[in-house]
KETIBA-299444 format. One line per field, with one value per residue: x, y, z negated of N, C-alpha, C in turn. Coordinates in pm, 1 decimal. Each point is the difference from the previous one (the first is absolute). Layout:
<rs>
n_c1	(X  ...)
n_c2	(Y  ...)
n_c3	(Z  ...)
ca_c1	(X  ...)
ca_c2	(Y  ...)
ca_c3	(Z  ...)
c_c1	(X  ...)
c_c2	(Y  ...)
c_c3	(Z  ...)
</rs>
This chain:
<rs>
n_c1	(2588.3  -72.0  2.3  8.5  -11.4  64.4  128.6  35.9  94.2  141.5  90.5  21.9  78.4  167.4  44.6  152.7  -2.9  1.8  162.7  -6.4  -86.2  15.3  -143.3  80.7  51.1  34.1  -31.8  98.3  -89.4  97.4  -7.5  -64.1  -31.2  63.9  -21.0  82.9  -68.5  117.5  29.1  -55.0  9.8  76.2  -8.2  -141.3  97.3  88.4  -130.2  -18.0  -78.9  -75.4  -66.8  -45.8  -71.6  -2.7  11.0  -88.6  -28.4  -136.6  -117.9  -131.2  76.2  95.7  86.7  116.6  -157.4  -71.9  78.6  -65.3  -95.0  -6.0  87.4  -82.6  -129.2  33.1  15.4  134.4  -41.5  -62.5  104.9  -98.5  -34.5  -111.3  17.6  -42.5  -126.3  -6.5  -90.8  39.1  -137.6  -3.5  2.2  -63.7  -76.1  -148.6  78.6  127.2  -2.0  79.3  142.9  -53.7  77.5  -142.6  25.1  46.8  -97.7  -55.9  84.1  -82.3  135.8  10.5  17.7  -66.3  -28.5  48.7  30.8  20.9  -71.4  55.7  -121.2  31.1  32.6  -4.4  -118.9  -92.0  -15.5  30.8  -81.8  100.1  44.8  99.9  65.3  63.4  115.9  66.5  -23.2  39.7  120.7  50.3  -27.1  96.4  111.5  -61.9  51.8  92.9  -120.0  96.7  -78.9  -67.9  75.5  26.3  -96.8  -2.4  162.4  -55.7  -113.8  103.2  111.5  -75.1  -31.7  140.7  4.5  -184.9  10.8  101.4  -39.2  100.9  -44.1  70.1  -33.3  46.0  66.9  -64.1  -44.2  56.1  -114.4  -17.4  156.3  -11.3  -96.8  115.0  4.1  -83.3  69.2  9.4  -47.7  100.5  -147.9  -6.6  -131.7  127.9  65.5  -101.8  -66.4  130.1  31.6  -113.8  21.7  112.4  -43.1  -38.9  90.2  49.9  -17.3  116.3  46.3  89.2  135.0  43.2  143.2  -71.6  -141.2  44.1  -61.8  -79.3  -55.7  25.4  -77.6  -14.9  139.0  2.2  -75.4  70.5  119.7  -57.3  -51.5  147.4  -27.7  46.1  85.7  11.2  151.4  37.2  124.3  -112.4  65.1  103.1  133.5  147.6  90.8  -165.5  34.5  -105.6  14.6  -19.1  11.1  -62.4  -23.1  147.6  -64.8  -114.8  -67.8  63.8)
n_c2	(-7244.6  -148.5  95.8  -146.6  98.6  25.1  8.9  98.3  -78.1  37.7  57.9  -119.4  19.5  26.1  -103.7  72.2  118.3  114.3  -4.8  82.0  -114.0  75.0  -84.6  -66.0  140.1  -84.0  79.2  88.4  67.9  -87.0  -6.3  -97.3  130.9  -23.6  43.1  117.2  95.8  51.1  -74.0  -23.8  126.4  10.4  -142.5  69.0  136.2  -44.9  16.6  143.3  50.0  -11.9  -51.0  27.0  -23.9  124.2  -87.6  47.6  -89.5  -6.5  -6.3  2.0  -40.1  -3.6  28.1  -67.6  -34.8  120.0  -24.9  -129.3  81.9  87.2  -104.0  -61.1  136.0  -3.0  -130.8  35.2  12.6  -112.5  45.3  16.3  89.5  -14.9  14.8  -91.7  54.8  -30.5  -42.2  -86.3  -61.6  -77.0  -149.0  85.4  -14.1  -114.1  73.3  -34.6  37.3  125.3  -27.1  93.7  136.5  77.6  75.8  -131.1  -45.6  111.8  -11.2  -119.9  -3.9  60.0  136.6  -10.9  -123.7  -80.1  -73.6  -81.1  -98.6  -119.6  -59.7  -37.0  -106.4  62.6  48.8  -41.3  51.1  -9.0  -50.7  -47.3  -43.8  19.2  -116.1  -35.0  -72.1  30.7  77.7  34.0  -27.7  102.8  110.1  -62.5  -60.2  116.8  -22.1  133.0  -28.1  -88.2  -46.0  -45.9  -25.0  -64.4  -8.6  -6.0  -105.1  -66.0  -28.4  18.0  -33.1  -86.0  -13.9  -32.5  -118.9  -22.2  -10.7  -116.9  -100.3  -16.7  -98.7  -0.9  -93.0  34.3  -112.6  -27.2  -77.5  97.5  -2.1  -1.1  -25.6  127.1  -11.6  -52.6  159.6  -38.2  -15.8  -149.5  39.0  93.3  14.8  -64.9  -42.8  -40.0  -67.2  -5.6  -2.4  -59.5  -96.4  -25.0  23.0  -103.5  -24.3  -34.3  -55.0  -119.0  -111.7  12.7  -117.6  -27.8  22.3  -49.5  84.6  28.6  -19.4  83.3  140.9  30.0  -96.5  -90.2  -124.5  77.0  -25.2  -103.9  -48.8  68.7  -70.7  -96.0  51.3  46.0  -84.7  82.2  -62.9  33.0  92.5  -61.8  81.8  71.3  67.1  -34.8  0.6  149.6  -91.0  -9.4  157.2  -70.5  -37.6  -82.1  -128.9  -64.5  101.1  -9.9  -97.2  89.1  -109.1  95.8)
n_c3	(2270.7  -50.8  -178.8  -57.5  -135.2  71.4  -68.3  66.2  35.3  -33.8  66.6  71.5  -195.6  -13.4  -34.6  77.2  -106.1  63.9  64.0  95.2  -9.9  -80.9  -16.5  -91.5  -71.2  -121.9  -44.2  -59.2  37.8  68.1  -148.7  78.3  27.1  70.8  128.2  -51.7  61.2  -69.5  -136.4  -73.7  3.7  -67.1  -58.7  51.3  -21.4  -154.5  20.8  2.8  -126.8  94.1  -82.2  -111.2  -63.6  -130.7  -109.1  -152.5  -89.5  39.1  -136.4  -53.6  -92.3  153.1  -24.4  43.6  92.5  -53.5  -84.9  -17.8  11.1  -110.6  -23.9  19.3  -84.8  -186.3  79.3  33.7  74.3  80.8  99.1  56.0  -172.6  26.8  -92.6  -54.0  -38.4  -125.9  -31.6  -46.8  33.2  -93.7  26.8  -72.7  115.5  17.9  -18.8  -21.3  -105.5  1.5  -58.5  25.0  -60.6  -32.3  -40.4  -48.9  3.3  -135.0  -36.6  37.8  110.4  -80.2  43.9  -141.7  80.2  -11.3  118.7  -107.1  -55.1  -92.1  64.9  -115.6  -3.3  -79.8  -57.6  -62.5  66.9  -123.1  -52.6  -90.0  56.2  -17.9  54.9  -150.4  9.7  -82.6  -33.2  91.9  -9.5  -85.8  132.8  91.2  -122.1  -62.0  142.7  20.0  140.7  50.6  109.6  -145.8  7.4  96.5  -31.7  -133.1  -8.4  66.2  -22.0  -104.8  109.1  54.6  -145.1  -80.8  143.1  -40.9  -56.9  1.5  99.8  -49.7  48.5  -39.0  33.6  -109.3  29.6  101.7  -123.0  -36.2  -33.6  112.7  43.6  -84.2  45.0  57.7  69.1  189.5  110.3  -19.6  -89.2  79.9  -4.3  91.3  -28.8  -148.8  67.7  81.5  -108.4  -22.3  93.8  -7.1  -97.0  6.6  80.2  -85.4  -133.0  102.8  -97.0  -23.7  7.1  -66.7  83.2  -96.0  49.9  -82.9  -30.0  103.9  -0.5  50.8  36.2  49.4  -71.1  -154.4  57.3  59.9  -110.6  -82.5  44.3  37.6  -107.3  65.0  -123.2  -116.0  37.8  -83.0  25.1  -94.2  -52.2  -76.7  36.1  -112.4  131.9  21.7  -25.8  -6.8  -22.6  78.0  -71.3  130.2  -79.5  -68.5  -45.6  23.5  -47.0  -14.8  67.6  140.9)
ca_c1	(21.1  -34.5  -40.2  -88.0  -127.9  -1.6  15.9  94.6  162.8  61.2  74.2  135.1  136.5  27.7  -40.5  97.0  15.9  115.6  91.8  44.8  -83.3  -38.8  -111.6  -28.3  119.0  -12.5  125.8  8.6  -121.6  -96.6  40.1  107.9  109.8  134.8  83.4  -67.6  -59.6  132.0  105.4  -141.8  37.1  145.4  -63.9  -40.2  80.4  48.2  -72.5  -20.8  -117.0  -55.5  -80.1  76.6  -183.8  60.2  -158.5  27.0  -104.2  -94.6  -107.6  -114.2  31.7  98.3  26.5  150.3  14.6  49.9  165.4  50.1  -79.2  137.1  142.2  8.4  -19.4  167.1  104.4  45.6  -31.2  88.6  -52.2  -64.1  -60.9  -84.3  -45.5  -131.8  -39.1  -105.2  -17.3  -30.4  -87.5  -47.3  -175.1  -12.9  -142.5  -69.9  -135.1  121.7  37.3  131.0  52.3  80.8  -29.7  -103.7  90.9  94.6  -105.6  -116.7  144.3  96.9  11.3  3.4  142.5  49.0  -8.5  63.2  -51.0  -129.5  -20.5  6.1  -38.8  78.4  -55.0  84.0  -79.3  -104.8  -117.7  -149.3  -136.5  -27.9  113.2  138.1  30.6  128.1  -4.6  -53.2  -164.1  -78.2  -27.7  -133.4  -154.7  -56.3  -11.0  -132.8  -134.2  -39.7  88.2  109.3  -13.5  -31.0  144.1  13.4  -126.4  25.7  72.4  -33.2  -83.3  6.7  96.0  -112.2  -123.1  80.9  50.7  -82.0  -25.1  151.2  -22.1  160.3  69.5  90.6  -11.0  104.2  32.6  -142.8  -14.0  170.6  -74.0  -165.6  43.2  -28.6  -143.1  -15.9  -109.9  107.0  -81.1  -84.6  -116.1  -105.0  -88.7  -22.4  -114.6  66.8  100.9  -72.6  -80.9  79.8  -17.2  -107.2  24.6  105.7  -61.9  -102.2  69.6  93.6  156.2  158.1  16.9  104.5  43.6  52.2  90.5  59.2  -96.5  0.8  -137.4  -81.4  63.5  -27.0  -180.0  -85.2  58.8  -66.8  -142.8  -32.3  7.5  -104.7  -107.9  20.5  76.3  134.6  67.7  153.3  97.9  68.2  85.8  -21.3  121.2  -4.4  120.3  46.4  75.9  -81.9  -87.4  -7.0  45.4  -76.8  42.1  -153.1  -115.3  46.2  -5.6  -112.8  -1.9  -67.7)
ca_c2	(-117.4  43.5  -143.8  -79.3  57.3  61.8  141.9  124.4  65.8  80.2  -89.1  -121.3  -7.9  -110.3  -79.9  47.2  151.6  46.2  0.7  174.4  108.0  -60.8  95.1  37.9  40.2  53.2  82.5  25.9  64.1  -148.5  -54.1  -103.9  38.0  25.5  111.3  58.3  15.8  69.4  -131.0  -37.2  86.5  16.4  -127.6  2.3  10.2  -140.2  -132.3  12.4  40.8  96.1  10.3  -10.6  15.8  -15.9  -18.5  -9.3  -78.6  69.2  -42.0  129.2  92.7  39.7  200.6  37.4  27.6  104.7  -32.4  -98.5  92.1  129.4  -63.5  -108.4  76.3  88.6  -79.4  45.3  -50.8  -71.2  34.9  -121.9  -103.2  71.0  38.5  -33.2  -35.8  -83.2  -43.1  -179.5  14.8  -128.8  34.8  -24.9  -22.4  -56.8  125.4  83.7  94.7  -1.9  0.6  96.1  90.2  84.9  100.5  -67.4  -65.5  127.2  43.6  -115.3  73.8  130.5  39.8  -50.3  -142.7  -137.0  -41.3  -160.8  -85.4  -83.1  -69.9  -100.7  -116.5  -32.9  -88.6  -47.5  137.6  -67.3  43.6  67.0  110.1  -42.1  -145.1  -30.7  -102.6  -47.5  11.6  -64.3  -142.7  -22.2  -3.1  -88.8  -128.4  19.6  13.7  159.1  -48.6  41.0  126.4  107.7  47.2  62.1  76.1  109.0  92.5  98.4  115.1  94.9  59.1  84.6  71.9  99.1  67.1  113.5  25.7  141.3  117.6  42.7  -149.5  -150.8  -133.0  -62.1  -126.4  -42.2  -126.8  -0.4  -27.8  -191.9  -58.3  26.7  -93.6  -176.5  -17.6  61.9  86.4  -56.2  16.3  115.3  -35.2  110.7  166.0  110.9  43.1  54.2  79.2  121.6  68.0  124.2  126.9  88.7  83.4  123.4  141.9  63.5  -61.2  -76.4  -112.3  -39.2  -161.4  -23.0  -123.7  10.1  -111.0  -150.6  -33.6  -69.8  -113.7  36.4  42.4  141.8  136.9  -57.0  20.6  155.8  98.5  -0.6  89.8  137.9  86.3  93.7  -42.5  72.3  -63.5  90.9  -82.8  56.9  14.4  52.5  11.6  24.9  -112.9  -113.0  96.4  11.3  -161.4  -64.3  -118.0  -63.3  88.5  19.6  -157.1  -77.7  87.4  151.4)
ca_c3	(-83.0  -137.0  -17.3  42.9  1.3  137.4  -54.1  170.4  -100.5  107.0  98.6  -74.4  10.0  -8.5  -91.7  -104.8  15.5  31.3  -98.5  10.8  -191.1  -127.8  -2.7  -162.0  -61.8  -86.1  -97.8  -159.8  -44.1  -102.1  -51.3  45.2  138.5  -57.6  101.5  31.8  88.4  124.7  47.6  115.9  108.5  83.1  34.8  109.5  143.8  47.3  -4.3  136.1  29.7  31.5  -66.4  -158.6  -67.8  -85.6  -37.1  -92.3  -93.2  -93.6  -73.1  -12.3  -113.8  2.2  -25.0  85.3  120.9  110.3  34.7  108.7  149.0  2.4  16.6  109.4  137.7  56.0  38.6  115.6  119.5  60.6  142.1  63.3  -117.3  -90.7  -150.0  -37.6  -166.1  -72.2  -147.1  -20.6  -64.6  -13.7  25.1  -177.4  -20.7  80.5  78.7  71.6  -86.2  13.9  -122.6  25.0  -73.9  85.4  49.0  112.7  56.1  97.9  81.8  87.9  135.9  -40.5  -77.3  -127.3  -52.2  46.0  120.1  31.2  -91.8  58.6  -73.7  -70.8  -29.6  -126.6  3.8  99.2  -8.9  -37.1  -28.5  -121.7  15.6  30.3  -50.1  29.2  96.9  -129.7  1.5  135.5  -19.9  -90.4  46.1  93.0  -73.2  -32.3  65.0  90.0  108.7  103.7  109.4  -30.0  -7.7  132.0  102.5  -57.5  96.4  150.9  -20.4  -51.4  92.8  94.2  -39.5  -45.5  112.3  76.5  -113.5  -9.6  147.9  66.5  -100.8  -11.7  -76.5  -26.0  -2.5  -19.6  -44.9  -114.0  -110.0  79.4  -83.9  -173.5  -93.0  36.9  153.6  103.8  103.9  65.2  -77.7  59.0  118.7  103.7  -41.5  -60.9  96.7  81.5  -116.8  43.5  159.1  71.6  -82.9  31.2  101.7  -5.3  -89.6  70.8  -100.4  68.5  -47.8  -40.5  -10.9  -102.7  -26.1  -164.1  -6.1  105.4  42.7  34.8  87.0  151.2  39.0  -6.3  119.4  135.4  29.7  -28.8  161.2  96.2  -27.8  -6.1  -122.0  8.2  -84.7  -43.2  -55.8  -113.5  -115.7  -125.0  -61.3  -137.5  -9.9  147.1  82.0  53.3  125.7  176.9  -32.2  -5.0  -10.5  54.6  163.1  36.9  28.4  -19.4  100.7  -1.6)
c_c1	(-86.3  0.7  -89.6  -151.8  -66.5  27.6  82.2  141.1  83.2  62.2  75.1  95.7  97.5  29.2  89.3  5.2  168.4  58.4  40.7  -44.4  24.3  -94.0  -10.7  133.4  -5.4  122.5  -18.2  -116.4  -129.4  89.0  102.0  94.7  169.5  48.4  -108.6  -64.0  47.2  53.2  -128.7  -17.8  118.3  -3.0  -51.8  71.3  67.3  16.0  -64.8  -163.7  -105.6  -118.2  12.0  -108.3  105.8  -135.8  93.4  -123.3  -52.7  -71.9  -56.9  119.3  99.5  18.2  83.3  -9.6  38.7  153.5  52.1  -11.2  140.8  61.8  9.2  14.5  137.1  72.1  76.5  -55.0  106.0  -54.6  -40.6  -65.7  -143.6  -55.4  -166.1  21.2  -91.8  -38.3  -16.2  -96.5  -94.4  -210.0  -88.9  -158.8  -25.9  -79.9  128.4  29.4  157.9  64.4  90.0  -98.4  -110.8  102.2  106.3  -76.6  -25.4  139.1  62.4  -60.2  8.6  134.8  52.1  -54.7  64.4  -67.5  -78.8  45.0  60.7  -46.5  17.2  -83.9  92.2  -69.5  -138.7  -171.5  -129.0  -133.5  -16.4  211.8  107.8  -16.6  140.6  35.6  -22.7  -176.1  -112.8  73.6  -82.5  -133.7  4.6  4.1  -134.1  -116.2  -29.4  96.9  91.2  -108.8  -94.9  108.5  32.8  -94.1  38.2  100.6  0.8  -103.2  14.7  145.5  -109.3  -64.1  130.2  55.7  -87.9  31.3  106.0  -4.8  180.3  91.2  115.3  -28.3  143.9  48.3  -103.4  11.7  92.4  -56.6  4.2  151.6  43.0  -97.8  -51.7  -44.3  142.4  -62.6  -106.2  -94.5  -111.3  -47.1  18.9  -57.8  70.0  73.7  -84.9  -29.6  150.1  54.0  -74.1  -7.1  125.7  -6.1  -119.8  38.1  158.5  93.9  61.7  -25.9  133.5  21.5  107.8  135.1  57.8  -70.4  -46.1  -141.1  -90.1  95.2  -73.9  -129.5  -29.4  103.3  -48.2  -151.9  -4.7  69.6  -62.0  -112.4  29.9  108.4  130.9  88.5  160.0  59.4  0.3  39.4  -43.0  181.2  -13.7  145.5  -17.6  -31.5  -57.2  -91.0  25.9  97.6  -82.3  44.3  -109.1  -63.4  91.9  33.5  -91.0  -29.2  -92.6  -130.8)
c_c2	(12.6  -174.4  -88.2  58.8  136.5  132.3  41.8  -10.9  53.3  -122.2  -102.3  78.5  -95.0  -77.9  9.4  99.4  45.0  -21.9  132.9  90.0  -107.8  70.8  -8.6  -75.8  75.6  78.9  -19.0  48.3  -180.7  -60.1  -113.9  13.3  90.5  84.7  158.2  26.7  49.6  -141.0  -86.3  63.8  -75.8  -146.3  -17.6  43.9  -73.6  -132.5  9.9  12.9  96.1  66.2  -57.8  30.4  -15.2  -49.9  -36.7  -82.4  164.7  -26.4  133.1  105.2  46.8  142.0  7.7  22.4  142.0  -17.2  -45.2  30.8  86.6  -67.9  -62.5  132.3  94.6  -76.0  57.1  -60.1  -92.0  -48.3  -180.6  -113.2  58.6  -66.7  2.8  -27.6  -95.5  -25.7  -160.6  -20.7  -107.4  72.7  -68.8  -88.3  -23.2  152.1  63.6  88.9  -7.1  24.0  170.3  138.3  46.6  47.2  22.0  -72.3  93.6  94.6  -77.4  73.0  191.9  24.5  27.0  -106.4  -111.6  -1.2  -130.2  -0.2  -130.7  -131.0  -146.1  -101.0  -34.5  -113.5  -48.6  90.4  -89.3  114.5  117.0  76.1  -116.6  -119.8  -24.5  -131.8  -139.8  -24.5  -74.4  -157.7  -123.4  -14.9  -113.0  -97.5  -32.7  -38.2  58.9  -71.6  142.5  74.5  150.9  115.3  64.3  94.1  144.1  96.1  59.9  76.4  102.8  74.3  68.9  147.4  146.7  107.9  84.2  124.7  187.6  55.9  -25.1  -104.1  -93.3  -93.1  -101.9  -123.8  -86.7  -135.4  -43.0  -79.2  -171.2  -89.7  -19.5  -58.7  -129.7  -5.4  38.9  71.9  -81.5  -35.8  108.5  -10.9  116.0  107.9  45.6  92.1  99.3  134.0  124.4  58.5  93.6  110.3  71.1  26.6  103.1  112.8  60.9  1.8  -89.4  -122.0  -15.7  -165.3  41.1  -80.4  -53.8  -106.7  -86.2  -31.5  83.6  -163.1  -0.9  9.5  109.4  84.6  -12.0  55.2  141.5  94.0  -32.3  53.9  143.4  31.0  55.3  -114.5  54.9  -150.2  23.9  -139.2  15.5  -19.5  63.7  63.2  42.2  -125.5  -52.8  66.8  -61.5  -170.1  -64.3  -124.1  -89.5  79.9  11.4  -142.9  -23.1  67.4  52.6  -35.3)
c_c3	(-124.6  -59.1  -27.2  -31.6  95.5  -70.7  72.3  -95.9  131.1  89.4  -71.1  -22.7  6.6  -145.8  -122.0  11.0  17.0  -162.8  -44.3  -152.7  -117.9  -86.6  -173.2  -65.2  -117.7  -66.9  -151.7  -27.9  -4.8  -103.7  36.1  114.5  -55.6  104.4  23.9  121.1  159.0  57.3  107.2  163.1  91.0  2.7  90.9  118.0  50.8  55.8  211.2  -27.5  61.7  -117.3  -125.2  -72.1  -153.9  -110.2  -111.7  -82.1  -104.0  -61.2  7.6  -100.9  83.6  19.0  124.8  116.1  56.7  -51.5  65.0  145.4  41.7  35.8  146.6  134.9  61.7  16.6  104.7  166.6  46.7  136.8  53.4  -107.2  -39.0  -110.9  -2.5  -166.4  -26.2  -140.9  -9.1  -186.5  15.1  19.3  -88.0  9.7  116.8  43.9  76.7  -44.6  -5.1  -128.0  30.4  -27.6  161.5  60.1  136.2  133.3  130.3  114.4  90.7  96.2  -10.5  22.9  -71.9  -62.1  67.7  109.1  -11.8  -171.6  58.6  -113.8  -31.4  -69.2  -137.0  -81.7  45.6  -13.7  -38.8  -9.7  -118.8  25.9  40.5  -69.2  70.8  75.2  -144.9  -20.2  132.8  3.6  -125.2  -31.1  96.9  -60.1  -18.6  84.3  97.1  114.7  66.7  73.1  -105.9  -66.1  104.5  -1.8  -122.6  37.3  121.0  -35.7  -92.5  69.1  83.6  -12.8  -31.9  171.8  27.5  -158.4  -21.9  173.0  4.3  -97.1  85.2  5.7  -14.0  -54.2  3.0  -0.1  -98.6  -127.7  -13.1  -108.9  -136.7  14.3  98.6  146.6  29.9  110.3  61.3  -66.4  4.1  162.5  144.4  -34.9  -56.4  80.0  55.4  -41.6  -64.4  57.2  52.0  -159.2  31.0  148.4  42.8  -57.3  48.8  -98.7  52.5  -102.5  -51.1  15.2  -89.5  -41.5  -135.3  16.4  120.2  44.4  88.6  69.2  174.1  36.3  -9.5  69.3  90.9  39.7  -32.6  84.5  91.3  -20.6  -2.5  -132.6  63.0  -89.5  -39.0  -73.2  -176.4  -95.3  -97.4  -38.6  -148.6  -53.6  148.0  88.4  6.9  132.7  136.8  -33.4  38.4  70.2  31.9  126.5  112.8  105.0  94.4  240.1  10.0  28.7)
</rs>
């Protein structure tokens, strides 16, 4: 199979990712999260998870990861759950530059670093750095079209998946409604264009039940190009772990 620019992707997946994981869960080690990391644990058993990705929000200055590492790693075992890590890290620049300490970066996939990055659309990866959702509508009042918008955000998700080599791509398009877009404002080629990176770099996609996104085109067309698509709540409390209400709707 490939796509329309005759690039090789893997086999068709299917269009809703298993329910069995919840691939980003935040704890107390993010400011806005309120369950520690055990209660998160035992959420997931509850919940009947096979797989549990624990991911905490980082910037370049953060210090807490090998803690957050220690803790999650001395979690008691839980028979039939495995325990995956992460870091969640906005993508600061049109070159893909990541918002998270060297350090942590040069350790993704190590056995003393997080297993992926997961990359976030907080705000919009301009040229000269981060644009808030404030700021980029400001720029389009101005003038700066919609698809060159688009084209910045995808090409700078693109450029961050070859970039970090062990990425996330997390809530993808969470942004398009803070600054007046939606999904249908983004073009096939976009679609296309992250499709074949996260297949080439062998990053999971996040469908997203907090934000309700990706929607059915870019699942559709990006499991038919092979992507990995995961489940995840970005949960911020126990009781939202392996909750899944919208994805849980949507068919398989």
């Amino acid at each position: 199979m490939s796509t329309p620019d005759g690039t090789a992707v893997g086999p068709a997946r299917p269009a809703r990712p298993s329910l069995t994981g919840d691939h980003h869960v935040h704890s107390t080690f993010s400011d806005d999260a309120v369950s520690a990391p055990v209660e998160n644990l035992e959420a997931a058993a509850r919940a009947g998870l096979r797989t549990v990705r624990m991911v905490d929000h980082v910037r370049v200055s953060t210090t807490y990861v090998p803690s957050f590492l220690a803790v999650v790693r001395g979690l008691p075992p839980v028979d039939g759950l495995t325990v995956l890590t992460g870091v969640e890290a906005k993508i600061l620049d049109a070159s893909g530059a990541v918002d998270a300490p060297p350090e942590v970066l040069a350790a993704l996939g190590r056995p003393d670093g997080p297993d992926r990055v997961l990359l976030a659309d907080h705000q919009l990866p301009g040229p000269d750095g981060p644009w808030s959702p404030r700021t980029t509508r400001e720029r389009m009042a101005a003038g700066l079209a919609a698809s060159d918008v688009l084209d910045l955000l995808v090409t700078a998700t693109v450029r961050a998946m070859h970039r970090v080599g062990r990425a996330q791509v997390a809530h993808p398009f969470s942004l398009l409604p803070k600054i007046g877009l939606s999904e249908d404002d983004v073009s096939d080629e976009h679609l296309d264009a992250l499709a074949a990176a996260a297949v080439a770099t062998g990053t999971p996609v996040e469908v997203n039940e907090k934000w309700r996104c990706p929607g059915p085109r870019a699942r559709t067309r990006w499991a038919a190009a092979g992507v990995e698509l995961v489940a995840s709540t970005d949960a911020h409390h126990a009781g939202d772990v392996g909750t899944y209400r919208w994805l849980g709707a949507l068919d398989a």
